[in-house]
C-alpha positions as CSV (number, residue, x, y, z in Angstrom):
1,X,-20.1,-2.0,-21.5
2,X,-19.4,1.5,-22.3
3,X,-16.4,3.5,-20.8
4,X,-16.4,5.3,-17.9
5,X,-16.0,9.1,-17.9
6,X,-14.7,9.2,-14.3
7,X,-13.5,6.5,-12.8
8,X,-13.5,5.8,-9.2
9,X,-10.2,5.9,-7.1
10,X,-10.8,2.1,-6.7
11,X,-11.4,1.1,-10.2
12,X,-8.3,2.5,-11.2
13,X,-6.2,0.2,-8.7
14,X,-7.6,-2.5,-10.2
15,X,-6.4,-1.1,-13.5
16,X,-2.9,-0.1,-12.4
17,X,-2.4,-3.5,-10.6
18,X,-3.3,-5.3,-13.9
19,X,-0.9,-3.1,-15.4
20,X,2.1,-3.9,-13.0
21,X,1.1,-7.7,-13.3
22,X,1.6,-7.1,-17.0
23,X,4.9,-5.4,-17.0
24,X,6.5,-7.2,-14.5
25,X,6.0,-10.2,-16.9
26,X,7.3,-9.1,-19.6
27,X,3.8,-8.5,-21.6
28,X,3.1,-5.6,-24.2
29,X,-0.2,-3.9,-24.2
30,X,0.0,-5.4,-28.2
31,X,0.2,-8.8,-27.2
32,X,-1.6,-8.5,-23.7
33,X,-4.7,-7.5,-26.5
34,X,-3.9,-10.3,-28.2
35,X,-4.4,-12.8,-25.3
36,X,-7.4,-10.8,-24.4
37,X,-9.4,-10.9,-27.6
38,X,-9.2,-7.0,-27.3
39,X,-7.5,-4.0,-29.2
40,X,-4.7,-2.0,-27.8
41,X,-7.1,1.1,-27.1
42,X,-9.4,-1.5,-25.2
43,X,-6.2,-2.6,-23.1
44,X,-4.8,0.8,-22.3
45,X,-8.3,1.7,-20.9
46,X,-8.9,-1.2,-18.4
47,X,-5.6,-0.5,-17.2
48,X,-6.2,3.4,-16.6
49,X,-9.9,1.9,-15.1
50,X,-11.9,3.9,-17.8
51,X,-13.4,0.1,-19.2
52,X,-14.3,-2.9,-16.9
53,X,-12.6,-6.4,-17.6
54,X,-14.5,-9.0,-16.8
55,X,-13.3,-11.9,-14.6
56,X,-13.0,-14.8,-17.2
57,X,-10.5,-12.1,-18.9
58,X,-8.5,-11.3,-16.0
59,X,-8.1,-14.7,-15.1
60,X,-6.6,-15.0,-18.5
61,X,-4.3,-12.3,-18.6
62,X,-3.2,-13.8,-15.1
63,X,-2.3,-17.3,-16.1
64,X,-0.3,-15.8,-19.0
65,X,1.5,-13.5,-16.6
66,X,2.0,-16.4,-14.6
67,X,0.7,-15.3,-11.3
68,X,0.8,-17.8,-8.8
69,X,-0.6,-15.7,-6.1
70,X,-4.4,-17.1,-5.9
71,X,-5.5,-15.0,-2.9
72,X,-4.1,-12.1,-4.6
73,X,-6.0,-12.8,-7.9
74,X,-9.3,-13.9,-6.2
75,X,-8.4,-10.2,-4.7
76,X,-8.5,-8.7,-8.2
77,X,-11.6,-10.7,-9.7
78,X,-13.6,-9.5,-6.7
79,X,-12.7,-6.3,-7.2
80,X,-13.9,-6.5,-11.5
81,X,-17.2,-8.2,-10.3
82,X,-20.2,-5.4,-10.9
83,X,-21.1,-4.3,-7.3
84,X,-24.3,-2.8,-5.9
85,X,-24.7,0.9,-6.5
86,X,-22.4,2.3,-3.3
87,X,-24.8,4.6,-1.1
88,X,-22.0,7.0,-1.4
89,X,-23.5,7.5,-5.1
90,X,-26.2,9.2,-4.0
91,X,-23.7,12.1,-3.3
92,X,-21.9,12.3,-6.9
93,X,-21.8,15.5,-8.2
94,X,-23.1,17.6,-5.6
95,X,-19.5,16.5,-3.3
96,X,-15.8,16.2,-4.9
97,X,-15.1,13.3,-5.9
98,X,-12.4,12.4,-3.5
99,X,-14.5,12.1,-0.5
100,X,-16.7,9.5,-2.3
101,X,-13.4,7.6,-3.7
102,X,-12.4,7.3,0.7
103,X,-16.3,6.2,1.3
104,X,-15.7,3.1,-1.3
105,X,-12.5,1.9,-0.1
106,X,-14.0,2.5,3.3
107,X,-16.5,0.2,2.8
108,X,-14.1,-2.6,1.2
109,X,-11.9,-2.6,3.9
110,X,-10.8,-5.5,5.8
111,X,-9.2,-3.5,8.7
112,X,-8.4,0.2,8.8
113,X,-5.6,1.6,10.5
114,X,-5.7,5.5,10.9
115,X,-3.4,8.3,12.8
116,X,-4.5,12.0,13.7
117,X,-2.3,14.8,15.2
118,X,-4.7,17.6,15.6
119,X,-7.8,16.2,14.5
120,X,-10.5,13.5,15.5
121,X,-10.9,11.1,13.0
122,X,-13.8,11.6,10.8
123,X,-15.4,8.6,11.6
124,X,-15.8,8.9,15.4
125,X,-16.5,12.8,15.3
126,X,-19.9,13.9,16.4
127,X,-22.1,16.5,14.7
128,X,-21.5,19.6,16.6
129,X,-17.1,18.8,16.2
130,X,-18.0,18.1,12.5
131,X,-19.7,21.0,11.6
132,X,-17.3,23.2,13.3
133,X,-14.2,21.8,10.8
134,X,-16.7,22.5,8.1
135,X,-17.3,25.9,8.9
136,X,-13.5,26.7,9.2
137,X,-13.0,25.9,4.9
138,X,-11.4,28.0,3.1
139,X,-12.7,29.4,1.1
140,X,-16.4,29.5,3.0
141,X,-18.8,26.9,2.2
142,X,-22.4,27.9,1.8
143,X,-24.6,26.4,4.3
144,X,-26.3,23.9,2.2
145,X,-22.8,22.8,1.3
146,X,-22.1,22.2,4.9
147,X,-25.1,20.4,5.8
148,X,-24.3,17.9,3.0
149,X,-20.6,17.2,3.8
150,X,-22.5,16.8,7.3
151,X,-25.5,13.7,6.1
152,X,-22.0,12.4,4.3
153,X,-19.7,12.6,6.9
154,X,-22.5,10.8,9.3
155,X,-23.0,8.3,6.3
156,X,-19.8,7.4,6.5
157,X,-19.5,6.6,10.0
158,X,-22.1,4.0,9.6
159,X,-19.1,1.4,8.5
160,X,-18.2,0.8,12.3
161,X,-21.8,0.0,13.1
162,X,-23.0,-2.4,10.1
163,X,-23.0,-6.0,11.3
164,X,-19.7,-7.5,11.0
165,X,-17.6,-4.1,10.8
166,X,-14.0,-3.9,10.0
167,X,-11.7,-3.9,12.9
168,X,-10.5,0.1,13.2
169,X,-7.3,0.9,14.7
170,X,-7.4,5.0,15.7
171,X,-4.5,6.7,17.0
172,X,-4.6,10.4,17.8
173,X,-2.3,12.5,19.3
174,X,-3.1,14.3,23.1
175,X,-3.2,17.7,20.4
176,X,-6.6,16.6,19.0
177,X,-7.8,15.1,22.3
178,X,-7.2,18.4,23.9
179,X,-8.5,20.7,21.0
180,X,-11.7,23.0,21.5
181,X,-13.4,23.2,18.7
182,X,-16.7,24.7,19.6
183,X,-15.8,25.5,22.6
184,X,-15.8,23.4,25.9
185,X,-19.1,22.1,25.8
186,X,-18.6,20.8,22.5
187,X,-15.5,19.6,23.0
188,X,-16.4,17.9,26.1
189,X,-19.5,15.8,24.4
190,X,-17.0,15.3,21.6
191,X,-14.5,13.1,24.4
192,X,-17.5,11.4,25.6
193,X,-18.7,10.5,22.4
194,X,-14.7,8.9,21.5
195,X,-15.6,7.2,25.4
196,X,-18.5,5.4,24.2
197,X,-17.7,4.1,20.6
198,X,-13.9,2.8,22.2
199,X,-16.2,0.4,24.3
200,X,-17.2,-1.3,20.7
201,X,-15.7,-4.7,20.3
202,X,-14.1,-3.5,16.6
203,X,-12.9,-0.2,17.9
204,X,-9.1,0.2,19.1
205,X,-8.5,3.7,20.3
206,X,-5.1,4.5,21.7
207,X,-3.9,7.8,22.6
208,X,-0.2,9.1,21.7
209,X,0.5,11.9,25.0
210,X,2.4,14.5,24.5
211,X,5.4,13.1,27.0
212,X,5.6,10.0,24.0
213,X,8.2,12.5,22.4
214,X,9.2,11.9,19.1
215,X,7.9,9.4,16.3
216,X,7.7,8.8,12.6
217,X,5.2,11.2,10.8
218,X,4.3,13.3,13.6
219,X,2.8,16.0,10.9
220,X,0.8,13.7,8.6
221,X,-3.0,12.2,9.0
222,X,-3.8,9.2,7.3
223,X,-5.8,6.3,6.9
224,X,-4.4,2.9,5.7
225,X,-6.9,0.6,4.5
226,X,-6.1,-2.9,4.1
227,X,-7.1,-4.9,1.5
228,X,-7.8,-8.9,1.6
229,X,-4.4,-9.1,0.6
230,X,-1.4,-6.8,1.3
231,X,-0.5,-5.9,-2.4
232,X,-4.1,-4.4,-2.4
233,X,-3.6,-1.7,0.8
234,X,-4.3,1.6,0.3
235,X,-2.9,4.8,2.2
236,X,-5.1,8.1,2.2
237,X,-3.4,11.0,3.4
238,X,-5.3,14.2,3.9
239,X,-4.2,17.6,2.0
240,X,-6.0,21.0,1.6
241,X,-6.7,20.0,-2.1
242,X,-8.4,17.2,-1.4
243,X,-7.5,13.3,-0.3
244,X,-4.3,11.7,-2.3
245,X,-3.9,8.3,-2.3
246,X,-1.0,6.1,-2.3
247,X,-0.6,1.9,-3.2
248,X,3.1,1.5,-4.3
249,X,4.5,-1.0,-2.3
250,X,7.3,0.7,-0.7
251,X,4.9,3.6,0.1
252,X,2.8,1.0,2.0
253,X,5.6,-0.4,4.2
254,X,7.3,2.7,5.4
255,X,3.4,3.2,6.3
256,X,2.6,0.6,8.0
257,X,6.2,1.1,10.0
258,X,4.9,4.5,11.1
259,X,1.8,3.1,12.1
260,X,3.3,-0.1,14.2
261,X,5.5,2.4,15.9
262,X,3.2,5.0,16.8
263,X,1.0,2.1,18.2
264,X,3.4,0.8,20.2
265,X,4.9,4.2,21.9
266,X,0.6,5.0,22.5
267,X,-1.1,4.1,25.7
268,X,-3.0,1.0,26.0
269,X,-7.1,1.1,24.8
270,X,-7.9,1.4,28.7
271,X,-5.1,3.8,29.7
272,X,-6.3,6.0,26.6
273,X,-9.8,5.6,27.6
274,X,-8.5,6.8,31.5
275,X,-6.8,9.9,29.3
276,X,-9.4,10.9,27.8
277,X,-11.5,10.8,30.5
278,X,-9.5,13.1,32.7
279,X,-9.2,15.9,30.3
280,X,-12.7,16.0,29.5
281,X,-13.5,16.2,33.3
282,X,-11.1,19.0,33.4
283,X,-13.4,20.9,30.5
């Protein structure tokens, strides 16, 4: 199969993990395309995710590497099998590539975890909210631009409603829950909207008040996307650039710590739901 020009966000996890299962093992890139059948070149661009490996070869590389992990390396031969053309595909080119890169691992997830201070997650916004954060870019977005981020963005939400979805753990701060974006009417269909989907079996939504006080990462949104294992997690923080994405294994426990104790200072799913409730009464 030919290289890639642009690898996706995922394919090149895959390639680093290969990589640190190489090196922690003592394996040159020489030898590693030795093992392989490969050359050097070949090697150094599976592990930047510019070529595909297929799964006889990765099981290879894994038995001389010794890994003894078999959930984590069933992990990594899913993630080499050729998959179905992603929806988000469709969208290639005409959106950065970023927002695509969050739609795949989105749609791998096992369980997503995510944490908003001013914002409503993207996936439980509505419309009228959505387009209002797309009209406030920097610089301006033409119109078209914004009606496409807006077919994406609804797209994207369809993960929580696909049979079988992952379970989604939301907490936002009482900031977003109180912001007005688009004024009260929008804001208010925007709180009954968060209402309804929290009633979904797969939906945890739990609101931090402003009377929690202090906690760990109080001026950072993220998502953290769990893999079928734990060495495959990812973290996607959102930045003015664009999304980032973290997967080194100290990066995804001090993480997770944030997230478990935000969770635990945040009211319970039926308190939040009462919150919420009452403020968008009050609008």
């Amino acid at each position: 199969m030919p290289p890639r020009t642009t690898p996706t966000e995922r394919q090149r996890r895959l390639g680093s993990e290969l990589r640190r299962m190489r090196v922690a093992a003592g394996i040159t890139a020489d030898q590693a395309a030795g093992l392989l059948g490969l050359d050097r070149a070949k090697v150094s661009n599976i592990e930047t995710g510019i070529r595909t490996i297929s799964p006889e070869r990765l099981r290879t590389l894994a038995c001389n590497c010794d890994c003894s992990d078999q959930a984590y390396l069933e992990a990594l031969v899913a993630m080499a099998q050729p998959n179905e053309r992603g929806w988000w595909e469709r969208y290639r080119g005409s959106l950065p590539a970023g927002l695509l890169d969050i739609a795949e691992f989105e749609a791998s997830a096992a369980r997503m975890r995510t944490v908003h201070i001013a914002h409503i997650p993207g996936l439980l916004q509505t419309s009228d909210h959505a387009l209002q954060l797309f009209r406030a870019v920097l610089p301006p977005l033409p119109e078209h631009e914004v009606a496409l981020r807006l077919a994406y963005r609804v797209e994207r939400q369809q993960v929580l409603e696909k049979a079988g979805p992952p379970e989604y753990v939301a907490v936002v701060h009482e900031a977003a829950v109180r912001m007005q974006f688009g004024g009260a009417g929008v804001a208010r269909a925007q709180l009954e909207h968060l209402l309804a989907v929290s009633e979904r079996p797969a939906v945890r939504l739990l609101v931090i008040p402003f009377t929690a006080g202090t906690f760990p990462g109080s001026g950072q949104t993220f998502n953290y996307l769990e893999g079928p294992v734990p060495q495959l997690d990812t973290v996607q923080i959102d930045s003015t650039h664009g999304p980032e994405f973290l997967s080194g294994q100290s990066q995804l426990a001090k993480y997770r710590t944030h997230l478990d104790w935000m969770e635990r200072i945040a009211l319970a799913p039926q308190a939040s739901r009462d919150f919420i409730r009452d403020i968008a009464n009050s609008l």
